[in-house]
C-alpha positions in Angstrom: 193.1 83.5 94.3 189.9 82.0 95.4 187.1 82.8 93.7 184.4 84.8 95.5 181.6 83.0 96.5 178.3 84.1 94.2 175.7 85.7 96.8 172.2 84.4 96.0 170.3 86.6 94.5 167.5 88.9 95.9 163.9 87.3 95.1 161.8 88.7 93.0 159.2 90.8 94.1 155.5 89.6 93.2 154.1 91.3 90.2 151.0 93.5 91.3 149.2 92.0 88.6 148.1 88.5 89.3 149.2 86.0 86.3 146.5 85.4 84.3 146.6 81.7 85.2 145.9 82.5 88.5 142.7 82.3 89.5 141.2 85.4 91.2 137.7 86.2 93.3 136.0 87.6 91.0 134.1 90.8 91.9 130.6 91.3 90.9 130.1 93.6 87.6 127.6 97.0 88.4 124.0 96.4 87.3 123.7 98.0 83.8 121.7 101.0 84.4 118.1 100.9 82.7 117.2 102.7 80.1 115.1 105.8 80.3 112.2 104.3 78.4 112.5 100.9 81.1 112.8 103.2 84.1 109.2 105.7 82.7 107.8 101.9 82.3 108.7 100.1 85.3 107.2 102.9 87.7 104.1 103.3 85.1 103.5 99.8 85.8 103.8 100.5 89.8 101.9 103.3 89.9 99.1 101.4 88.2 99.7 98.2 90.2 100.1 100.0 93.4 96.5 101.7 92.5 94.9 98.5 91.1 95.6 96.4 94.4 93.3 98.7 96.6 90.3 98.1 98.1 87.2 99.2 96.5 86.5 101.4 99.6 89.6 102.6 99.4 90.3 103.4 96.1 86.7 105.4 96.0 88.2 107.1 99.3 91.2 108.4 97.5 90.3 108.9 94.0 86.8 109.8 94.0 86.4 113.2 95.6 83.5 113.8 97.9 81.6 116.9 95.8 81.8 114.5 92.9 80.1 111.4 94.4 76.3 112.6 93.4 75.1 114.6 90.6 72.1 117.0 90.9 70.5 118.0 87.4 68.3 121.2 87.6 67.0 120.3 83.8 63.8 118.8 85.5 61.4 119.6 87.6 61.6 118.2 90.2 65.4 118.7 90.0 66.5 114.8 90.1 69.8 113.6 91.6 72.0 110.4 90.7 74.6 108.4 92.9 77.1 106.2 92.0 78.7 103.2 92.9 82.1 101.7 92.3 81.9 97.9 91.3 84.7 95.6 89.7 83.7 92.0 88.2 84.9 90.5 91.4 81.5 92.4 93.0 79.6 92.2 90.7 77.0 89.2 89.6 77.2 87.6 86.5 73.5 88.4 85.7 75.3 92.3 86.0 77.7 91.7 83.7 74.8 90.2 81.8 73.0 93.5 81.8 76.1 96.1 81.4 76.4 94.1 78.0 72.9 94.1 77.1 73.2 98.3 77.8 76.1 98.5 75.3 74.2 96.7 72.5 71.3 98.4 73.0 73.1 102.3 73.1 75.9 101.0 70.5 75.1 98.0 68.8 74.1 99.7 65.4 78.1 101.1 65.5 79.6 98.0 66.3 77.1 96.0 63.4 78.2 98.7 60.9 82.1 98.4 61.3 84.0 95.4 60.2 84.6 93.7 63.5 80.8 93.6 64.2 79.1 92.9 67.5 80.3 90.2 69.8 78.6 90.1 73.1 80.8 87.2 74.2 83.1 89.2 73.5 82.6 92.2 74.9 81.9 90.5 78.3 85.2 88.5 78.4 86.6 92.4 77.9 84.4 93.7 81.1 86.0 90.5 82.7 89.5 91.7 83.6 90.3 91.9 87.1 91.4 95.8 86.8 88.3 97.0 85.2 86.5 99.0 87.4 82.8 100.5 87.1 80.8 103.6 88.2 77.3 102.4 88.3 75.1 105.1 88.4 71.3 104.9 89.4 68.7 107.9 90.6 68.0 108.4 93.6 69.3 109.6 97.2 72.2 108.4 98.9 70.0 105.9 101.2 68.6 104.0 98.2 72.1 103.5 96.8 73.3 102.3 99.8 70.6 99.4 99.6 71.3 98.9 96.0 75.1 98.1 96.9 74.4 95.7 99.6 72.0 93.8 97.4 72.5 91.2 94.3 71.7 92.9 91.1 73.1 96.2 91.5 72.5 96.7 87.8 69.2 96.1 87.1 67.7 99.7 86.7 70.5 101.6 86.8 70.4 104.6 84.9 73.9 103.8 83.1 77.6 103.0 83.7 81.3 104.0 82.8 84.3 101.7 82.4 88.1 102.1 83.2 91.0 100.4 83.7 94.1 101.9 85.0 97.1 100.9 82.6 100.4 101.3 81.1 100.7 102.0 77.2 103.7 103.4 75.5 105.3 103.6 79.1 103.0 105.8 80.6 100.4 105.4 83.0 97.3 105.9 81.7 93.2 105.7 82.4 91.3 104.1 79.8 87.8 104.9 79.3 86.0 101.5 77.9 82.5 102.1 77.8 80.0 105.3 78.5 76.7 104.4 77.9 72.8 106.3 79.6 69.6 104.9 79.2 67.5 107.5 77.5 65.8 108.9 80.8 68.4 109.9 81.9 70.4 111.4 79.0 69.9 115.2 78.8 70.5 115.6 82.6 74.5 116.0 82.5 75.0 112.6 83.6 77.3 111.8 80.9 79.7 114.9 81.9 79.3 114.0 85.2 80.8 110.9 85.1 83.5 111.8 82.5 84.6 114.4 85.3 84.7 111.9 87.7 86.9 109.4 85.8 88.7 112.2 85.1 89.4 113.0 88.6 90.5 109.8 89.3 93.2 110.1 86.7 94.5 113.0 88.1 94.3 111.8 92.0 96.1 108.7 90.7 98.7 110.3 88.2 98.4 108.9 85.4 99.5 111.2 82.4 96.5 111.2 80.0 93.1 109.8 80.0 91.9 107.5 76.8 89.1 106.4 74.9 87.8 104.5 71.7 85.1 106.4 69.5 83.3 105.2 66.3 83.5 107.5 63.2 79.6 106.7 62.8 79.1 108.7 66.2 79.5 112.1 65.3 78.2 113.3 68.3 79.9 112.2 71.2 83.2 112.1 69.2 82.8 116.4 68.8 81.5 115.9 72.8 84.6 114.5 73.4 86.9 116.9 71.1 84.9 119.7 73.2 86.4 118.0 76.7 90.0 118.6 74.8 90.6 115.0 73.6 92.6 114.9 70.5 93.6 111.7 68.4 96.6 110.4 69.7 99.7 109.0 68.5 98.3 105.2 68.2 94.7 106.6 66.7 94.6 104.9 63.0 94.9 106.7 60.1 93.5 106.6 56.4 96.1 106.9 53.7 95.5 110.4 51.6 94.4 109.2 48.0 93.6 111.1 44.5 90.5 111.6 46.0 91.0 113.0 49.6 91.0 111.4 52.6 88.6 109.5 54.2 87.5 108.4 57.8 88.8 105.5 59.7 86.5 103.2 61.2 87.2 104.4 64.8 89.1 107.6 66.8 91.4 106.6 69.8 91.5 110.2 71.7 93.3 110.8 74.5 93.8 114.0 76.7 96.6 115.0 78.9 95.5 114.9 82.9 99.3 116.0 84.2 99.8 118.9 82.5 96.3 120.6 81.6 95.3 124.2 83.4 93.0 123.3 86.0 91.9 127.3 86.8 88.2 126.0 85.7 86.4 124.5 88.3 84.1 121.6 87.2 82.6 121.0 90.0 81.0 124.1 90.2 79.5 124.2 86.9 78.7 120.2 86.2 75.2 121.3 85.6 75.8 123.0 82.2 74.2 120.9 79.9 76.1 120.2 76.7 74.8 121.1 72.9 72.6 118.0 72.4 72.5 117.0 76.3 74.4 113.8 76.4 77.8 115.3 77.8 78.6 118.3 79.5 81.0 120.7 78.5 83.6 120.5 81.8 87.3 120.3 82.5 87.2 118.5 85.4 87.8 118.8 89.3 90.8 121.5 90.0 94.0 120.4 91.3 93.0 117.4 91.2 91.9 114.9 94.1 89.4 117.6 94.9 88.9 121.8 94.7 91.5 122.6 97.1 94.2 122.0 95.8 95.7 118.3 96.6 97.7 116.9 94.3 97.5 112.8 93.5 97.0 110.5 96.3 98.9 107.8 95.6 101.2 106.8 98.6 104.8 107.3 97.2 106.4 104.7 99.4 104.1 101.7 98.5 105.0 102.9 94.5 108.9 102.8 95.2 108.5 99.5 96.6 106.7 98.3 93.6 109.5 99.2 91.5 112.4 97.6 93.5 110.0 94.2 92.7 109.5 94.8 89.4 113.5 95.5 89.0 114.2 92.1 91.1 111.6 90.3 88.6 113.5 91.6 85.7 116.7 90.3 87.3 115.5 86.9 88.1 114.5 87.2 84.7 118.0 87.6 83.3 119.9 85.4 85.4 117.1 82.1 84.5 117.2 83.2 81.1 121.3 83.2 80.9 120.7 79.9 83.0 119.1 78.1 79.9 121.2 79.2 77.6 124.4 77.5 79.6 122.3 74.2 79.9 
């Protein structure tokens, strides 16, 4: 009998799975998610960069409310009534830097000389140097006069005083640093100090930030219960003096800070700026209500321009990755 012929056999299907030696298209791996902490950073830092690349105008447009612009002070007689003006270093001359430096040493000098870092004036004016810092230079007078006084060199010179700030980020949040608060001494006792802590305060708030900050020496009792009065409180990065057999002692300086997204804002400050305080060198004020101005806007901030500031932060962070992977290959 003949054998049967042998049918070939069926081929084999192709596995599913590609063999391991084959070489596939690869597909490109999800982004790791950030981290909670990276995320509260990278749109602290946008909120503060989208802020800090304004306009002077502008930024006095939307940050500055109107009914906070001039102060009035009924403690004389005549009543007297200040201005201010916003300057950064990039408007201002260096014979004003000069003389905002000369004002510190002459209202704090004997503070900085008795702690251990001492007094540094080139040093203190490299610090007014940054590009962010911002100034409200006040000076007495009407409205008129300080608009000739900011179209003219030497804005400074006989100003009745100035406060610093820079808008920043620390500990991922966005904050507004208070650098520098100093009066000459005609007009201290006229609520010009309060004045103008409500009006950094104000900005704060119309920006977003969540707390406002400051530095205060030990050796300046005064202003550091002023400020305790305002509802600062030593925060988290303020240094500390180890407890020892016989008590504790002081630190050199107080950083106080005070929350500006969370604090009741049922007092109107506006209203009441001209309360003066115990020894008349700050008032006694919380600040403009709801904050931008009395009624009731919250911070003005575009949220668009902010969002976009975080997409380029993420893409720098990215680029950053990828060249840093980059150099470790090569």
């Amino acid at each position: 009998m003949a054998a049967t012929k042998r049918q070939p056999s069926e081929p084999t299907p192709p596995s599913s799975r590609p063999s391991k030696r084959v070489k596939t298209t690869s597909r490109p791996r999800p982004s790791k998610p950030y981290s909670k902490g990276r995320q509260a950073t990278l749109r602290a830092t946008a909120l503060v960069t989208t802020a800090n690349s304004l306009p002077l105008p502008s930024f006095a447009a939307l940050y500055i409310p109107a009914a906070l612009r001039t102060h009035t002070s009924t403690a004389s007689a005549p009543a007297t009534t200040f201005t201010l003006a916003l300057h950064s270093t990039a408007t201002l001359a260096p014979t004003d830097v000069d003389a905002l430096v000369a004002l510190v040493e002459e209202t704090s000098g004997a503070d900085y000389r008795a702690s251990s870092a001492g007094w540094h004036g080139a040093r203190k004016r490299e610090e007014m140097d940054d590009r962010d810092m911002r100034f409200l230079v006040v000076r007495r007078g009407s409205d008129e006069d300080e608009g000739e006084a900011r179209s003219s060199a030497g804005c400074v010179a006989g100003c009745a005083g100035f406060l610093s700030f820079a808008l920043c980020v620390e500990g991922a949040q966005a904050v507004l640093y208070i650098y520098e608060i100093h009066l000459r001494a005609a007009a201290r006792g006229l609520g010009v100090g309060g004045w103008l802590m409500d009006v950094a305060e104000a900005v704060g708030r119309a920006v977003g930030v969540a707390k406002a900050m400051l530095t205060v020496f030990a050796t300046n009792v005064r202003a550091e219960a002023l400020y305790r009065r305002r509802g600062y409180s030593e925060d988290s990065i303020s240094p500390t003096v180890h407890k020892t057999r016989k008590g504790s002692g002081r630190p050199e300086y107080f950083i106080l800070s005070k929350r500006l997204d969370s604090e009741d804002d049922s007092t109107d400050g506006v209203a009441s700026r001209d309360a003066q305080g115990s020894d008349g060198l700050l008032d006694d004020q919380n600040g403009v209500k709801k904050g931008n101005d009395v009624s009731g806007n919250g911070h003005q901030v575009d949220d668009a321009a902010v969002e976009h500031e975080v997409q380029l932060l993420e893409t720098k962070d990215k680029d950053r990755v990828k060249t840093g992977k980059a150099e470790a290959v090569s």
